[in-house]
C-alpha positions as a printed Julia matrix, in Angstrom:
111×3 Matrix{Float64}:
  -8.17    0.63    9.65
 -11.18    0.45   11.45
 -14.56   -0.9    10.15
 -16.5     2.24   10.82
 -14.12    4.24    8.86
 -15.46    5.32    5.34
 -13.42    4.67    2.48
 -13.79    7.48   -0.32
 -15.09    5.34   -3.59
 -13.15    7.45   -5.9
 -10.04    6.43   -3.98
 -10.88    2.83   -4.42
 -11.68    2.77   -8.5
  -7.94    5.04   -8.35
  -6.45    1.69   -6.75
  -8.32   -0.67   -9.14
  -6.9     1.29  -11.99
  -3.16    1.73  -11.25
  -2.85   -1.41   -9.77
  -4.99   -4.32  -10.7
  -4.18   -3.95  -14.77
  -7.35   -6.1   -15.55
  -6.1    -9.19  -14.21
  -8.81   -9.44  -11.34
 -12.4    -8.08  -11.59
 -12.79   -6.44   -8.08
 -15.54   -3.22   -8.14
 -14.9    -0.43   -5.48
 -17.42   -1.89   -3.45
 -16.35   -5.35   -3.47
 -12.86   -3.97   -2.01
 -14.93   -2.05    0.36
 -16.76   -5.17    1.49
 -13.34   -7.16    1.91
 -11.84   -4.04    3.96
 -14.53   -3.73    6.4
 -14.56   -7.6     6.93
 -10.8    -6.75    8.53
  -9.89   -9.99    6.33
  -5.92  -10.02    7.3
  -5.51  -12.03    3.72
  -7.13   -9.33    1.6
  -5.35   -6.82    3.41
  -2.02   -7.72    2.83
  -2.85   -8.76   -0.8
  -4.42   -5.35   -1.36
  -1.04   -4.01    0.21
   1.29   -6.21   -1.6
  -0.96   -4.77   -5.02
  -0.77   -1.29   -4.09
   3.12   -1.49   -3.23
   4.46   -3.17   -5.77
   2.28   -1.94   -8.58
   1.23    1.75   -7.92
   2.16    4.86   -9.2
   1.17    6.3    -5.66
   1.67    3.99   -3.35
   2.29    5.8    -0.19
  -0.55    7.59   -0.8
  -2.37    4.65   -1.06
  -1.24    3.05    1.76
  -1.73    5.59    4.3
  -5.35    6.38    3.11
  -6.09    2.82    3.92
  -3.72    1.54    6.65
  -2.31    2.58    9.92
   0.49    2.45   10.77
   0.77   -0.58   12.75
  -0.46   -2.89    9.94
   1.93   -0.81    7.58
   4.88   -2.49    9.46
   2.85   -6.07    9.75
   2.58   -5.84    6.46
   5.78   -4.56    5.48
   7.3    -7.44    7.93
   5.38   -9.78    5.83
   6.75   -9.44    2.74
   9.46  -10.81    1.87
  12.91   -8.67    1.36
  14.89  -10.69   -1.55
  12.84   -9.17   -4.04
  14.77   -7.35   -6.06
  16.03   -3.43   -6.19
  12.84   -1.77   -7.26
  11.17   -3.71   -4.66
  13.2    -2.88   -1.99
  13.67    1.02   -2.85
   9.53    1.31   -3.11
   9.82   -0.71    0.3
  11.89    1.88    1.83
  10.19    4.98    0.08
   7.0     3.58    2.02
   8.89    3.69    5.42
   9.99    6.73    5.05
   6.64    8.56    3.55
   4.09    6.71    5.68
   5.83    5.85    8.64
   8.68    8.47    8.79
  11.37    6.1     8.65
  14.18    7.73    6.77
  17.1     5.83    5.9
  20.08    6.46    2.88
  18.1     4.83   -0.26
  20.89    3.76   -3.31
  20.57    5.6    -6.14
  18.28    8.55   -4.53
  19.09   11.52   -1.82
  16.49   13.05    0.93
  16.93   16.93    0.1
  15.03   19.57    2.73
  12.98   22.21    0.52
């Protein structure tokens, strides 16, 4: 993401809520600040939160992220987590980067 880009606050206090549970005291802005310093750390923490512990989180993730540091990030993490893990890994390919592939346990159905 780009400095210059503006990141909707509402969005941000969404992402504190469904994903932070309380155990860090970041405000919207502060996450704002750490965005726009393009702090590769933060970023992939902020990821690693948002993937692993949101509700929404392609949504998330592709309000925030291009796709390029999607699969740097993605890359980054590490795969022997376990099944949940791995199927909201995969769900995030496919969603944000339009990477389909046969998930266990769930089927791609064209509405």
């Amino acid at each position: 993401m780009s400095a210059e880009q503006n990141i909707d606050s509402g969005l941000i206090e969404e992402i504190i809520r469904d994903c932070f549970w309380g155990d860090y005291s970041y405000s919207a802005d502060d996450i704002k600040k750490e965005l726009d310093s393009g702090d590769e750390r933060f970023r992939l923490f902020l990821f690693s939160k948002i993937l692993n512990n949101s509700r929404y989180p392609s949504k998330y993730i592709r309000a925030l992220f291009n796709e390029n540091e999607v699969r740097f990030f993605l890359s980054k993490i590490p795969e022997r987590q376990g099944e949940r893990a791995s199927i909201r890994r995969q769900l995030v390919r496919a969603n944000v980067l339009g990477e389909i592939s046969e998930i266990k346990g769930l089927k791609w159905r064209i509405r």
